[in-house]
N, C-alpha and C positions, 0 to 999 in steps of 0.2 A: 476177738471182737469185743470183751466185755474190755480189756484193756484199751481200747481204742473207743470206747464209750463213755470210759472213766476219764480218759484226756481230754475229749470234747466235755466233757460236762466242767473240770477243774477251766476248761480256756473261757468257758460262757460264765463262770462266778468271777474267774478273771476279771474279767470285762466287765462286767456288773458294777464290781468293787471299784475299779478306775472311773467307770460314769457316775458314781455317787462319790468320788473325794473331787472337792472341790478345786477351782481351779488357781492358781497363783495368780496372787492380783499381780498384776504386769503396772510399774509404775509410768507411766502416761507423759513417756519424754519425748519431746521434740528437738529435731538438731538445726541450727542457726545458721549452717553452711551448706548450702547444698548444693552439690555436686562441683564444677569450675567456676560458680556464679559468686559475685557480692551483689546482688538482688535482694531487695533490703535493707544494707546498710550503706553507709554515708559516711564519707570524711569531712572532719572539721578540726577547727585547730590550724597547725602545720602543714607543709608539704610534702613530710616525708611518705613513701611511698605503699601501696598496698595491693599485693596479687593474691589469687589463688595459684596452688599449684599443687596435684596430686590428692585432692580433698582437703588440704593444708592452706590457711592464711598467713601468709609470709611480709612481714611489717621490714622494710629495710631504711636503716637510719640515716638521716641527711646531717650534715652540719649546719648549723647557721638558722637554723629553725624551729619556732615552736615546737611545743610538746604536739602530738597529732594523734587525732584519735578517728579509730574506723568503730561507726558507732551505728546499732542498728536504728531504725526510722519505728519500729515498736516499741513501745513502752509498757513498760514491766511494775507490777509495785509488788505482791508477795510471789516467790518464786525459789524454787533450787538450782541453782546453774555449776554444769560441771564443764569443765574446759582441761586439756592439756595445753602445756606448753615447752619449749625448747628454744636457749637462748646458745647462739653460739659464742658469745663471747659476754666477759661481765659487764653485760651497761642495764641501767635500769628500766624496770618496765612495768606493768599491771593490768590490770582489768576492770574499767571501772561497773557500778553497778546504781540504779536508783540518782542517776545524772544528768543532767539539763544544761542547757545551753541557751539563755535566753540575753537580746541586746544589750538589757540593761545595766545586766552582770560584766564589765569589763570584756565591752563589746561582746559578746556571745560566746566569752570563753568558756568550754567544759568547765564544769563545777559538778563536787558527788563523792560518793565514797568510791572507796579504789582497794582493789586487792592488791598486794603487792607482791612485786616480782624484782627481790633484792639480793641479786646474786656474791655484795661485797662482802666484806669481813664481819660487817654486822650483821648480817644474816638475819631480818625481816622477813624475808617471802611468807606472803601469806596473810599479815599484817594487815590491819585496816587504816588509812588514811585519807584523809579528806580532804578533796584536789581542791586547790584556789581560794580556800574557806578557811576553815581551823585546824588543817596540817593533821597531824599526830595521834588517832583517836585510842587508835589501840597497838603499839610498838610492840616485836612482839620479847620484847627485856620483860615485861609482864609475864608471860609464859619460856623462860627460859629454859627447860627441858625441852621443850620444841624446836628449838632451833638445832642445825642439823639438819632438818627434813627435808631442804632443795638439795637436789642432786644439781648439778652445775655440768650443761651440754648434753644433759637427758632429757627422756620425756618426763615432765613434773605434772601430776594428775592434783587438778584443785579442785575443791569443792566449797560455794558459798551460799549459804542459806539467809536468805533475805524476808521474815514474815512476823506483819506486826512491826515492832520496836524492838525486834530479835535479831540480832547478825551472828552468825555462826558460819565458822571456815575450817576448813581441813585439809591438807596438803601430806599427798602419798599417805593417804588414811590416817595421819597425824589429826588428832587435836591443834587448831591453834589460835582460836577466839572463840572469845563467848563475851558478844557486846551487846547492852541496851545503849538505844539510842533513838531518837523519833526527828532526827533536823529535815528528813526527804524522805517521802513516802514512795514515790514511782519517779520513773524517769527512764532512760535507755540504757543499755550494757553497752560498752565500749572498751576496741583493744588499743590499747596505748605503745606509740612508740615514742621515747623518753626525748626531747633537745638533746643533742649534744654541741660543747662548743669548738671541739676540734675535727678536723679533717681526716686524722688517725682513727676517728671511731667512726667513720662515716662507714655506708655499705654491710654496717654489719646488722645481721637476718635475725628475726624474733620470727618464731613459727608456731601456731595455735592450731590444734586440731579434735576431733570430739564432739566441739562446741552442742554442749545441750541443755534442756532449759526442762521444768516441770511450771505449769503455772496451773494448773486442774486440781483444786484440794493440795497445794503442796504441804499444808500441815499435816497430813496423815502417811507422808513420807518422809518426816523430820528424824534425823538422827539425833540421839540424845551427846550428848557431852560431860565429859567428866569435869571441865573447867568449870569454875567460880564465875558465875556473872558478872561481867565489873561493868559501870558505868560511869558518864561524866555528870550526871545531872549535879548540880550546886557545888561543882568542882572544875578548875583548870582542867584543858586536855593537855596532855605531853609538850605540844605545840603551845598552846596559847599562855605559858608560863615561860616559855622561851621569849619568846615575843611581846612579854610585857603587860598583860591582858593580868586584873586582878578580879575577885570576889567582892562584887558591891554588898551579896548577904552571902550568909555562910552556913544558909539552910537547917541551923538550930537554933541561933539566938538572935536576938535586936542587936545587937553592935552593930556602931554604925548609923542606927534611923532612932529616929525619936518624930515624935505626933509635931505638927506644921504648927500648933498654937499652946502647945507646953514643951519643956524643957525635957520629956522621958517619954519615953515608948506609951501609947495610950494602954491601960491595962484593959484584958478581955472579961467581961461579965461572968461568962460559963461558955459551953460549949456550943458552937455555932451562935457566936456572939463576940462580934468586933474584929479586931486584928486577931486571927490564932496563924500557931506553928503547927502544922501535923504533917511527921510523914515525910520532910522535906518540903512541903509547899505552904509558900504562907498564904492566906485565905482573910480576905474581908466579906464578913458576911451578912445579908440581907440584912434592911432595917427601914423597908419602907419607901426606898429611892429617894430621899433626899439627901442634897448635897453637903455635906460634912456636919450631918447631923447625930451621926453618932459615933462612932470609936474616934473619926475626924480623919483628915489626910497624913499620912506619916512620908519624911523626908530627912536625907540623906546628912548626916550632921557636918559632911565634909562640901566644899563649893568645888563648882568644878569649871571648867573654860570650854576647851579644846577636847572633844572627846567622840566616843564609840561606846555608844549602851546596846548591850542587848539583854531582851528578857523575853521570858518566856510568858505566857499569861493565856487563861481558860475560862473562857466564861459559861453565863448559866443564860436561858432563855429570857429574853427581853434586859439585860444587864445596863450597863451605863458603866466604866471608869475612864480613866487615864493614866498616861504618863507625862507628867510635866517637867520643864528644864528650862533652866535658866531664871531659878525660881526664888523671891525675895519674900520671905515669911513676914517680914515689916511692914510690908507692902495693902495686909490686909489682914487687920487683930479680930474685924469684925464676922458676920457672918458667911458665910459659903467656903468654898475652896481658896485656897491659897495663890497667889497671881503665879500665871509662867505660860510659856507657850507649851502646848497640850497635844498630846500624840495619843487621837482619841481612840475610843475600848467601846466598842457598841457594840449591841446585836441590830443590823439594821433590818432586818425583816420583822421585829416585833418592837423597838424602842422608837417611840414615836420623833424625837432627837432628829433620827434619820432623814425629817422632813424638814429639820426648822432652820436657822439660820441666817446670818444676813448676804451669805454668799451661799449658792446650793450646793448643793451636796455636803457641806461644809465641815457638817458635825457626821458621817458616817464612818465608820473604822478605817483606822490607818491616816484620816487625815487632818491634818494642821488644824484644832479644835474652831471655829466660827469665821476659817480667813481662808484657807486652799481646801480644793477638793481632791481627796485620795484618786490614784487612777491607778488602773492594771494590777487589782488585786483579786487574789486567790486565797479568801479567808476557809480555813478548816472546818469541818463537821463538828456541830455543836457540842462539848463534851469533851472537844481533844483541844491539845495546846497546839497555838499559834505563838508564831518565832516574831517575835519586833526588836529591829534594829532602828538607831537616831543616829546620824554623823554630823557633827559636827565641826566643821574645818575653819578656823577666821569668821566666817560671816556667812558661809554658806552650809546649808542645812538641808538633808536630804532625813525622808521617812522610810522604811521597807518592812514589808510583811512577807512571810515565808518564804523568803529568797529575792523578791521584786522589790524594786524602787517603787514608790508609788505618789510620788511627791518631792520636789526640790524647791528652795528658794532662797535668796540673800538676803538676810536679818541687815537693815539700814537702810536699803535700795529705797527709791523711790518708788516702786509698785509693791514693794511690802508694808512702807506706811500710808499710801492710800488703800491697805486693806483694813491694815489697822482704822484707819479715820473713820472706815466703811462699818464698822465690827463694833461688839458689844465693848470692845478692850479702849474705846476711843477716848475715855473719862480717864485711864492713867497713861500720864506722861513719861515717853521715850517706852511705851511697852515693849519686850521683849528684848531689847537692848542692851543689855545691862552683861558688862565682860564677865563676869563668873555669877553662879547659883548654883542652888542645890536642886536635887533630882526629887522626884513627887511621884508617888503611889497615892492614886486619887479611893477615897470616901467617897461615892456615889450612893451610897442606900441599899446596893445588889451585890449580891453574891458572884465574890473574881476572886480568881487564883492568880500567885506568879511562885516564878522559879527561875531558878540560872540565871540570877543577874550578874551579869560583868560590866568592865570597864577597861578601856585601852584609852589613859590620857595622853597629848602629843607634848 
């Protein structure tokens, strides 16, 4: 009896001891796939084709057709997503993540980052690349211990962690990036089946299965990484050095720019004062909001024609600048800003600008400074950097803000010089016309960042 009293007594401290150790946080995943259904996601792109089969997403490749991607209808912006996959044969594939599809973008083509699934000699899987944009962000020749990791006609288990300006990936528990990067904050996950242009590779099967997603605090589920951070900020990517794309600044020194109405870089008084370097970003700092009344506009010492800028830039609460181009320093020794057509920098909910002009909307961000009004923009939370790109092609001139067009027009046309005749610009002769200038970082009086300036000339 006493022994059969001492058992009961050791099974009730048992039990005691299990109800007081706490319980395993279970991390809070949700699967993408469920059951026989694509309920949810959506093709776009291509026509290559897309079944369920067996709880498996089976992508089978066409010839003669775009890239295709089956891409969910939610959208994601921080998150951990783990996916298998299984190629039967070597042709290329991925999974995009943080992706959009909008008209403007070369008809609605997918654009985004992309995991890669590179089964050839180079052996990428895993990789980050940046579909329809700037190619090559993170190859993974940067991490070559890693390579190796795709098993080729297996199941290949991926993991990418997308949170913040963080991209972090691992493949079969491999390390195999650790990228900053901030060009797209949210967007849809999508599985890619690759174009091919032969007939020979047609019908062959890409199969995804797993598919699962954390989007609830995924940062307190973040795996750490042994790999170096690398990033591209004030640097070519892999791709955009391919392709010709150079360093307008080079994110430590003035080479290259000098002040719009002296011959050398304006010098900065002290800290948070005038032009400074810190950090990578260069900074014009408050002075009052008048226009090029103190450090002054600085501009690019080389002219340009034909071209593709982009820059980064950040402002501060009620700000003012610009980008100007196409810009003649002769043009104007006296006071204010330097002449050129203006790719304006506002805060339009607190800079009064927002209201003025001789065409409306005129001077709000993103657009053609006192002649067009910006449309279909989606400017950033006060404090982070907005992406501005300018193309210009022959005589046509389009504006974009973090991925959107937001503005086009033909420099010559006749409705662009009756905007000019309409506009404050109407006192100089042939404005904006003029076949090369220099590129302008506007002195406004407020406090603006830029960064990652480039150039692709034609």
């Amino acid at each position: 009896m006493k022994k059969i009293l001492s058992l009961l007594m050791l099974m009730n401290v048992a039990v005691l001891l299990l109800s007081c150790t706490p319980e395993k946080d279970v991390a809070p995943w949700r699967t993408l796939i469920v059951g026989e259904s694509l309920e949810g996601w959506e093709k776009k792109g291509g026509d290559a084709t897309y079944r369920v089969e067996g709880g498996q997403v089976v992508g089978t490749t066409l010839a003669g057709t775009p890239n295709t991607f089956l891409c969910t209808k939610e959208v994601f912006s921080d998150f951990i997503l783990e996916y298998e996959v299984k190629l039967e044969a070597p042709v290329n594939s991925g999974v995009q993540f943080r992706s959009n599809s909008v008209a403007e973008m070369q008809n609605g083509r997918v654009h985004g980052y992309q995991c890669e699934i590179d089964p050839s000699e180079r052996d990428w899987s895993g990789g980050i690349y940046d579909e329809a944009r700037r190619g090559w962000l993170y190859p993974i020749d940067l991490n070559p211990d890693a390579k190796g990791s795709y098993k080729h006609n297996e199941w290949n288990k991926f993991r990418v962690e997308a949170i913040g300006d963080t991209i972090k990936t691992w493949l079969n528990g491999v390390p195999m990036v650790h990228l900053v990067d901030d060009e797209t904050q949210s967007g849809f996950i999508a599985l890619q089946v690759h174009s091919i242009k032969e007939d020979k590779d047609a019908n062959i099967e890409i199969r995804w299965r797993d598919v699962r997603v954390i989007t609830e605090n995924p940062g307190k589920y973040t795996q750490s990484t042994p790999l170096p951070v690398h990033n591209n900020f004030n640097q070519l990517t892999f791709s955009e050095e391919k392709w010709g794309w150079k360093m307008l600044w080079d994110g430590e020194t003035t080479d290259g720019w000098k002040g719009a109405k002296i011959d050398e870089f304006p010098a900065s008084p002290g800290p948070e004062q005038g032009w400074r370097i810190e950090d990578g970003v260069l900074t014009i700092y408050e002075s009052g909001g008048g226009e090029s009344k103190s450090a002054g506009d600085i501009v690019t010492t080389s002219r340009y024609s034909d071209f593709v800028l982009k820059v980064d830039f950040k402002i501060t609460p009620g700000a003012n600048s610009g980008i100007k181009y196409y810009v003649d320093t002769d043009l104007n020794k006296g006071e204010g800003s330097a002449i050129g057509l203006e790719y304006q920098i506002l805060d339009d909910e607190l800079h009064p600008d927002a209201k003025l002009g001789n065409h409306e909307g005129s001077r709000t961000l993103a657009s053609l400074y006192d002649l067009i009004k910006s449309e279909n923009k989606f400017p950033r939370a006060m404090g982070e950097w907005n992406h501005a790109m300018i193309v210009s092609d022959s005589l046509h001139v389009e504006h974009w803000l973090n991925g959107r067009k937001t503005l086009e027009y033909e420099r010559k046309s006749p409705e662009y010089r009756q905007l000019v005749a309409e506009s404050k610009y109407n006192t100089w002769d042939g404005f904006g016309e003029l076949p090369e200038g220099q590129l302008l970082l506007q002195d406004h009086g407020n406090t603006v960042s830029f960064r990652n300036i480039k150039i692709k000339t034609n």
